[in-house]
DSSP file (Angstrom, degrees, kcal/mol; ACC not computed):
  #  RESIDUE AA STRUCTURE BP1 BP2  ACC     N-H-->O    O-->H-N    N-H-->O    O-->H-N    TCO  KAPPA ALPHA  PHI   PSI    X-CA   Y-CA   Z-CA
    1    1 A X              0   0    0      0, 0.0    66,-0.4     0, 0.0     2,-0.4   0.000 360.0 360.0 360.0 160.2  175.4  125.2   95.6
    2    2 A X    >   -     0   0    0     63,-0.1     3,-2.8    62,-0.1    62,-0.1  -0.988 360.0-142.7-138.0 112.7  172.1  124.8   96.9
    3    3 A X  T 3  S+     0   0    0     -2,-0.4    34,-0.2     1,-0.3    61,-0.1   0.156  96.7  55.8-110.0  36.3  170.3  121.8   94.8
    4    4 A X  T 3  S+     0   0    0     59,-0.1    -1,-0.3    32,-0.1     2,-0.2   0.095 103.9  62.0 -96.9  18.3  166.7  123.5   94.8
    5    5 A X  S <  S-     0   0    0     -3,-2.8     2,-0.6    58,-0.2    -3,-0.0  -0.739  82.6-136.8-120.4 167.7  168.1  126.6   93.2
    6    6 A X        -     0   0    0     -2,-0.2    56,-0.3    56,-0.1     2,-0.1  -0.936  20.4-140.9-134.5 133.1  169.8  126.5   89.7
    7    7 A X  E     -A   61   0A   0     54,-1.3    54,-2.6    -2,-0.6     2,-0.3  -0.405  10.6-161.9 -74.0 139.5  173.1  128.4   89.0
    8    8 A X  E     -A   60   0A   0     52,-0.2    52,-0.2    -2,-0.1    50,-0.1  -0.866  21.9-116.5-115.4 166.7  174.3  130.4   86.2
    9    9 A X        -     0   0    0     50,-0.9     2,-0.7    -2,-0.3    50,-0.1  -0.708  18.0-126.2 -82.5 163.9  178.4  131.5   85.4
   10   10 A X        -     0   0    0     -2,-0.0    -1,-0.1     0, 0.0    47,-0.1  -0.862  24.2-148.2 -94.9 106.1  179.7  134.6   85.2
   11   11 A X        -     0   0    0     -2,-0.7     2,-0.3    45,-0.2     3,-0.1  -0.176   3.9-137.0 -49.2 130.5  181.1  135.0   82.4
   12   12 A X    >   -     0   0    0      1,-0.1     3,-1.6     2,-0.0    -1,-0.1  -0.600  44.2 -86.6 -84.4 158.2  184.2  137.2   82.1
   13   13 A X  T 3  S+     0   0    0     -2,-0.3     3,-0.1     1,-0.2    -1,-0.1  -0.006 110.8  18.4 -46.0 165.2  184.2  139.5   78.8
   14   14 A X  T 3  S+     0   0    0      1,-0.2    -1,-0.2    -3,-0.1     2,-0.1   0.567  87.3 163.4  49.9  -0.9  185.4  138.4   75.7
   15   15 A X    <   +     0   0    0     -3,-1.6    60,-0.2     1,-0.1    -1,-0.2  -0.299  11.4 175.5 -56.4 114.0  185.1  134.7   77.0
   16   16 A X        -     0   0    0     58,-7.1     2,-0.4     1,-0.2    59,-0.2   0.593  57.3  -1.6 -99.6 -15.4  185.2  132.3   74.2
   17   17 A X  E     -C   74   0B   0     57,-2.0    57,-1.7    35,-0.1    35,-0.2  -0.987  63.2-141.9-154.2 159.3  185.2  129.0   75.4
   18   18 A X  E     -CD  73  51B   0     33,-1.2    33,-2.5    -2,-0.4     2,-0.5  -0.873   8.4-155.7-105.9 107.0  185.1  127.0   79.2
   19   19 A X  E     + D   0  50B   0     53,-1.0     2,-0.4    -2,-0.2    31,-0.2  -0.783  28.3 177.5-100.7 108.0  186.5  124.1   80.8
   20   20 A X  E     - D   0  49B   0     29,-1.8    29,-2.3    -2,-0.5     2,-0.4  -0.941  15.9-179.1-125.0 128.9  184.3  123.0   83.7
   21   21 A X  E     -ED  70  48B   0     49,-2.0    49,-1.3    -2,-0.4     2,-0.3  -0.983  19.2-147.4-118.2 148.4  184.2  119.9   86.5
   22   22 A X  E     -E   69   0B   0     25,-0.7    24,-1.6    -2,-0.4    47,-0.2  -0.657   7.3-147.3-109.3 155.1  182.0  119.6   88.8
   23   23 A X  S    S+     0   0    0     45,-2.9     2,-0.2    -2,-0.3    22,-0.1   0.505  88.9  33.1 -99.4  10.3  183.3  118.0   92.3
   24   24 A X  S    S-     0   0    0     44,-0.3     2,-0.5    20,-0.1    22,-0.3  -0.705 108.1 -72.4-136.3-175.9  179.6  116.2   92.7
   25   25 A X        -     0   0    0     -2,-0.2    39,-0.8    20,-0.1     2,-0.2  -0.735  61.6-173.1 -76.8 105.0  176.9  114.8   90.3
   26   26 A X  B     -F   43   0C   0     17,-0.7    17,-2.4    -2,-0.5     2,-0.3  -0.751  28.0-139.2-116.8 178.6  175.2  117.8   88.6
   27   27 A X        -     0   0    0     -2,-0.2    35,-1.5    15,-0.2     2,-0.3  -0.995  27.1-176.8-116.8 110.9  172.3  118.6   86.2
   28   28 A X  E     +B   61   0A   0     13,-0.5    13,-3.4    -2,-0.3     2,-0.2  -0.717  13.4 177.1-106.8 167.8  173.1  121.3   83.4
   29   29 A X  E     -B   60   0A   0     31,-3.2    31,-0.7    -2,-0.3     6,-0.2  -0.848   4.9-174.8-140.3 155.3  170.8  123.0   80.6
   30   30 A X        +     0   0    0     29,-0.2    28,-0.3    -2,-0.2    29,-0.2  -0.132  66.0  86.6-133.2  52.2  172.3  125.7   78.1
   31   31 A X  S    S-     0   0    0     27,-0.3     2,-0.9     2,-0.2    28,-0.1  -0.542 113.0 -93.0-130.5  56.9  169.2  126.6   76.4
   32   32 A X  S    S+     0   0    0     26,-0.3     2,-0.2     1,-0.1    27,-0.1   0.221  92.0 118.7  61.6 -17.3  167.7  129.3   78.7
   33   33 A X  S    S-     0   0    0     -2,-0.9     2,-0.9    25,-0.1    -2,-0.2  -0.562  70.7-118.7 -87.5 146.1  165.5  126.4   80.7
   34   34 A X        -     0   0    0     -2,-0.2     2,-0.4    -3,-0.1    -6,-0.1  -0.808  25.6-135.6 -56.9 103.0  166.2  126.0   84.2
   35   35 A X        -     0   0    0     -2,-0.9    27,-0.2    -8,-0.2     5,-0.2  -0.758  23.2-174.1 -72.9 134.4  167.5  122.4   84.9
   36   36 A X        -     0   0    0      3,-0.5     3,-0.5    -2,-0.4    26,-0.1  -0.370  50.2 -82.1-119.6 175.0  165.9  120.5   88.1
   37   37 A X  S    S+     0   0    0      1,-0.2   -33,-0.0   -34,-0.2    -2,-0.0   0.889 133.5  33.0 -50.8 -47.7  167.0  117.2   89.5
   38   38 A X  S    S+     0   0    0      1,-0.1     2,-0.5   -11,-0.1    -1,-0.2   0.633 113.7  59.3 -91.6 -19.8  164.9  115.4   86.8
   39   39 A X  S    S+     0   0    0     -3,-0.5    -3,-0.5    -5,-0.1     2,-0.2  -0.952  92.7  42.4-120.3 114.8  165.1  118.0   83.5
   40   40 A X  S    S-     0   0    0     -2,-0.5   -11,-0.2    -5,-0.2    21,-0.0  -0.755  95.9 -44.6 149.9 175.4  168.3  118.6   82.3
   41   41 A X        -     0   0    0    -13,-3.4   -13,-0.5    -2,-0.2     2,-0.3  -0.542  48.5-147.7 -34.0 144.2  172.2  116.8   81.4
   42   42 A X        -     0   0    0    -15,-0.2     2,-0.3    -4,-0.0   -15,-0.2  -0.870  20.4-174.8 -75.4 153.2  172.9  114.8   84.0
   43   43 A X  B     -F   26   0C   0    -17,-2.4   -17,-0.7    -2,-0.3     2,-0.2  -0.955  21.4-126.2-143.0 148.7  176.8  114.8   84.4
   44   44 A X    >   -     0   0    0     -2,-0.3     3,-1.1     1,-0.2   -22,-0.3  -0.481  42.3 -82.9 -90.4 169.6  178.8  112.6   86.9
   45   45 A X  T 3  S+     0   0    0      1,-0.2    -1,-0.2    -2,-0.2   -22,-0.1  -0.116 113.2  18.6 -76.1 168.4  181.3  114.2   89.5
   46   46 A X  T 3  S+     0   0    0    -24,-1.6     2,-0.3   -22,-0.3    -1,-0.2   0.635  84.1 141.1  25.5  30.5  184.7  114.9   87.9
   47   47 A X    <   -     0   0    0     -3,-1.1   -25,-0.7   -25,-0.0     2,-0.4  -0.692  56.4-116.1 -85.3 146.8  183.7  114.7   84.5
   48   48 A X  E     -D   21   0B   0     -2,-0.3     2,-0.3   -27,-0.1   -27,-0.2  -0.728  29.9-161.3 -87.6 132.9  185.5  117.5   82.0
   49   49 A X  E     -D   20   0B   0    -29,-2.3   -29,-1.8    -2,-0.4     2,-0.8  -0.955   7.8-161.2 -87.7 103.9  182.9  119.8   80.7
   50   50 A X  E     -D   19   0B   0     -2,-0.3     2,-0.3   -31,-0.2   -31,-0.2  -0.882  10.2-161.7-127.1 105.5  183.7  121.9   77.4
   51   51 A X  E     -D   18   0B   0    -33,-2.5   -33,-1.2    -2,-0.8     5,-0.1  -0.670  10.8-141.3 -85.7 125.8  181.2  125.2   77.0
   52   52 A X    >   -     0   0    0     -2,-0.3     3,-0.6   -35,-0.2     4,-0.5  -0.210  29.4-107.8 -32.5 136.9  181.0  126.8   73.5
   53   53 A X  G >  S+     0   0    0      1,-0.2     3,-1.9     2,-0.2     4,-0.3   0.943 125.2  53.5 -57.3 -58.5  180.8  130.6   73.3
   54   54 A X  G 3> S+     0   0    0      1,-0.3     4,-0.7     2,-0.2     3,-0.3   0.652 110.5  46.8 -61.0 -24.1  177.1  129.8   72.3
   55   55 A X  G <4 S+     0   0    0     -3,-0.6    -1,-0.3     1,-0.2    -2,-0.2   0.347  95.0  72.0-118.6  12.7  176.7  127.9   75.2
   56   56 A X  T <4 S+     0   0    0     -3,-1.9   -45,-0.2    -4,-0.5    -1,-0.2   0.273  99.9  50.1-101.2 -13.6  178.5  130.4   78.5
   57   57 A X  T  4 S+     0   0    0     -3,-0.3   -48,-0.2    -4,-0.3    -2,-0.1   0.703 113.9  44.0-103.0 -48.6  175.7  132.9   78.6
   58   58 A X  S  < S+     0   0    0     -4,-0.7   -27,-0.3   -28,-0.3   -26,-0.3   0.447  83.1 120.8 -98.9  21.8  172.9  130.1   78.8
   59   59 A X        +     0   0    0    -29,-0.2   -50,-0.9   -28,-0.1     2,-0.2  -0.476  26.8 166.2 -73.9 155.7  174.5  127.4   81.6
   60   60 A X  E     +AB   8  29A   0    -31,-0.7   -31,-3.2   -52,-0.2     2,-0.4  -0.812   7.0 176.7 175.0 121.6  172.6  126.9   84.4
   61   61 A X  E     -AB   7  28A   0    -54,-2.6   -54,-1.3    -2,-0.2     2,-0.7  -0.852  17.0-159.3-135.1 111.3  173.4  124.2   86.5
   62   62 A X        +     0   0    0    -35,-1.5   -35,-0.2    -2,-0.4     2,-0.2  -0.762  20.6 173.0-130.4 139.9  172.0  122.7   90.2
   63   63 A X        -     0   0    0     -2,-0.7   -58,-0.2   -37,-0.1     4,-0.1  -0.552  46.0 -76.9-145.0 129.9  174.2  120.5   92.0
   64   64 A X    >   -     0   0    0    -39,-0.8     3,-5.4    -2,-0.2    -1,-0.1  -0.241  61.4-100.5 -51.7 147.4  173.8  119.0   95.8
   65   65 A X  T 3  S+     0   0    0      1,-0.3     3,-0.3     2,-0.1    -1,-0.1   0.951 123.8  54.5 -42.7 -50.6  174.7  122.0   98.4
   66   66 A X  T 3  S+     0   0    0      1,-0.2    -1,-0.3     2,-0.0    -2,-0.1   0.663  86.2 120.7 -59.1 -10.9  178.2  120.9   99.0
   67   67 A X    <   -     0   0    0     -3,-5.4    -1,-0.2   -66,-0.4   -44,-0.2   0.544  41.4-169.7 -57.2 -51.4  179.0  120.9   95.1
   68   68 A X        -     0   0    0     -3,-0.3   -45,-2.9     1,-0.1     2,-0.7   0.973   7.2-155.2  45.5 115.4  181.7  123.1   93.9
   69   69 A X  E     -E   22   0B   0    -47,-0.2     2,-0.7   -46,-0.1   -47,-0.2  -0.919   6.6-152.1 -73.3  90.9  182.2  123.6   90.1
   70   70 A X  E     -E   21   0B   0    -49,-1.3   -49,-2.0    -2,-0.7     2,-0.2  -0.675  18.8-176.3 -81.7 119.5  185.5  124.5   89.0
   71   71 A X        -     0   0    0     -2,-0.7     2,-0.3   -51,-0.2   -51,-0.2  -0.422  11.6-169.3 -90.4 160.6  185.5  126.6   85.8
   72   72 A X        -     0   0    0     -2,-0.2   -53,-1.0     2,-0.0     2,-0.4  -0.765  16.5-147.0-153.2 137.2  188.5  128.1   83.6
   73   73 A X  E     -C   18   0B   0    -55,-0.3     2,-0.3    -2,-0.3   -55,-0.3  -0.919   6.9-155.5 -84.1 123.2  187.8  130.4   81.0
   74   74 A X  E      C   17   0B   0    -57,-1.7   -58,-7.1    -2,-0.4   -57,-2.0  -0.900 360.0 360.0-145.5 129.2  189.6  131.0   77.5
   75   75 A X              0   0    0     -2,-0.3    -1,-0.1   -60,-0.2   -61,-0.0   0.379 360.0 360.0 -97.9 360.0  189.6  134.4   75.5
């Protein structure tokens, strides 16, 4: 990740729910806004993250370059 840019998932179809950790300190929003270093969640590294269907279309996260997010996905 690149942490002037902000990311979104790709969702697989039928995807109902997500389990996400980040391996750094990220920033989410899942209300269509872009989040930046200063606007947004803040979440510490290896905290568990649990997306909503409502809430998989409109993550968007940016994260120091080196970050990794590991996702899982649930139909």
């Amino acid at each position: 990740m690149d942490g002037a840019k902000a990311y979104a998932l790709t969702v697989p179809v039928n995807s109902q729910m997500a389990v996400a950790m980040p391996g750094a300190a990220i920033v989410y929003r899942d209300d269509d806004a872009s989040p930046s270093l200063t606007n947004g969640m803040p979440v510490a590294a290896s905290t568990l993250l649990v997306l909503c269907q409502n809430s998989l279309q409109k993550f968007q996260v940016i994260a120091p370059a080196s970050t990794t997010l590991n996702v899982l996905f649930y139909k």
